[in-house]
C-alpha positions in Angstrom: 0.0 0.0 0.0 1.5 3.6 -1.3 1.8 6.1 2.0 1.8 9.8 0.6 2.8 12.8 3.1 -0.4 15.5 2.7 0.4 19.1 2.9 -1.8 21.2 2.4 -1.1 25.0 1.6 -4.6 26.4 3.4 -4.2 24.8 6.9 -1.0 25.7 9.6 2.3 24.1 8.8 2.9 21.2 11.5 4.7 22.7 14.4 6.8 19.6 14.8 8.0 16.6 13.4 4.7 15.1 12.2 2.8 15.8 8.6 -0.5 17.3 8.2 -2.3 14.1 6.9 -0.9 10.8 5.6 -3.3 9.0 2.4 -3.0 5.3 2.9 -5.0 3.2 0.6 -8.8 4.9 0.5 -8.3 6.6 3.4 -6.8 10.0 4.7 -5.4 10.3 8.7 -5.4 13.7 9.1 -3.4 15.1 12.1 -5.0 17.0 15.2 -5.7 20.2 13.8 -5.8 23.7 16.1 -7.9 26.6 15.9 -4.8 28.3 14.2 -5.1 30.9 11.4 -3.3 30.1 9.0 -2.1 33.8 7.7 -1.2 34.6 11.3 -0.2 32.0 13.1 -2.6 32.5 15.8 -5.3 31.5 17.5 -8.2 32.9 15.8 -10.4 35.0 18.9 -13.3 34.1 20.0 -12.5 31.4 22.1 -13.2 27.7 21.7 -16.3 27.9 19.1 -14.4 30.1 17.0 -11.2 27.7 17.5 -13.4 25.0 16.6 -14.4 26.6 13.3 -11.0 27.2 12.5 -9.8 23.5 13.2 -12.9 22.6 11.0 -11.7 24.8 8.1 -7.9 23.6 8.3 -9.1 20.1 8.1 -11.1 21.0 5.7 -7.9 22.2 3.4 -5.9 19.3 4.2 -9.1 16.8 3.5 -9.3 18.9 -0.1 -5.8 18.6 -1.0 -5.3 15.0 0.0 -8.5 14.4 -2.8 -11.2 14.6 -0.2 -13.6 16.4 1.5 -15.7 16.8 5.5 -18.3 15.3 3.9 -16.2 12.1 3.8 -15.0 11.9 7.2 -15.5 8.5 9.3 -14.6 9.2 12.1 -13.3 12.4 14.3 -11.9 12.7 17.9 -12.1 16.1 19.7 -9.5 16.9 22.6 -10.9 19.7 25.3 -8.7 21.5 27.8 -11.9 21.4 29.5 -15.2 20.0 28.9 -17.6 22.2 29.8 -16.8 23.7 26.6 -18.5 20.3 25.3 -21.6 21.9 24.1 -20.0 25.2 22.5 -17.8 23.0 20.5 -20.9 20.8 19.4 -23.1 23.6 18.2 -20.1 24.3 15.7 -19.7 21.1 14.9 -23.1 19.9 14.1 -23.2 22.7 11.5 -19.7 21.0 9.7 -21.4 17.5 9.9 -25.3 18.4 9.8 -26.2 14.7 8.0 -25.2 11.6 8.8 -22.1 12.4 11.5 -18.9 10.6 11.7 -18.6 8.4 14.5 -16.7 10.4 17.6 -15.1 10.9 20.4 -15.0 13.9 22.6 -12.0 14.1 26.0 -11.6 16.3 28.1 -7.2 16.6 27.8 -4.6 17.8 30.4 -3.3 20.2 28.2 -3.5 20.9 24.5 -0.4 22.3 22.3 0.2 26.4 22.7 -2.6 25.9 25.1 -5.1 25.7 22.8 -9.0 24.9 23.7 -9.1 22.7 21.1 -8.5 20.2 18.8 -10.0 17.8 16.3 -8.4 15.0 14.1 -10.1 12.9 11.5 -10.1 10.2 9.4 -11.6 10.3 5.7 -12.4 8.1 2.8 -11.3 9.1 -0.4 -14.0 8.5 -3.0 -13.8 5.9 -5.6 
């Protein structure tokens, strides 16, 4: 099975020694994904629904450039510095996944890189 390293120009560069997404057979592993702009290098403001947008848009390039889209994803896993942010986050995300959800999982972490309050990693199907 071919491994290609995905890197996608619209999301944030990996901030260590790890790739954005790796395509493996059908499928796309995309990398937990901040609520990073990607012209700045910042958080984007608004706290963790607006970080949560912003992860959902950088997937989003790296899903597109890998041949792919949201609308393909299998399966996500969301990481919370805390979860009573739970329900912010899932207002956001429903409207990225309003039909027929990926499967999920949703923790509550110790701490999340740059101290974000946020972030979401996915795996996609690429379509046939």
């Amino acid at each position: 099975m071919k491994r290609e390293v995905i890197a996608a120009e619209g999301a944030p560069a990996a901030i260590g020694p790890y790739s954005q997404a790796i395509k493996a057979g059908m499928f796309v592993f995309a990398s937990g994904s901040l609520g990073i702009d990607p012209g700045t290098s910042e958080f984007v403001p608004g706290g963790v629904e607006a970080q949560t947008r912003q992860s959902l848009e950088n997937l989003s390039a790296v899903l597109i450039a890998a041949g792919t889209s949201l609308t393909n994803v299998v399966k996500t896993t969301v990481f919370l510095a805390d979860i009573d942010d739970y329900t912010a986050m899932n207002g956001v995300y429903a409207e990225y996944f309003p039909e027929a959800p990926p499967a999920r999982s949703a923790v509550q972490v110790a701490a999340l890189p740059k101290a974000a309050e946020v972030e979401i990693e996915v795996i996609a199907l690429i379509p046939a």
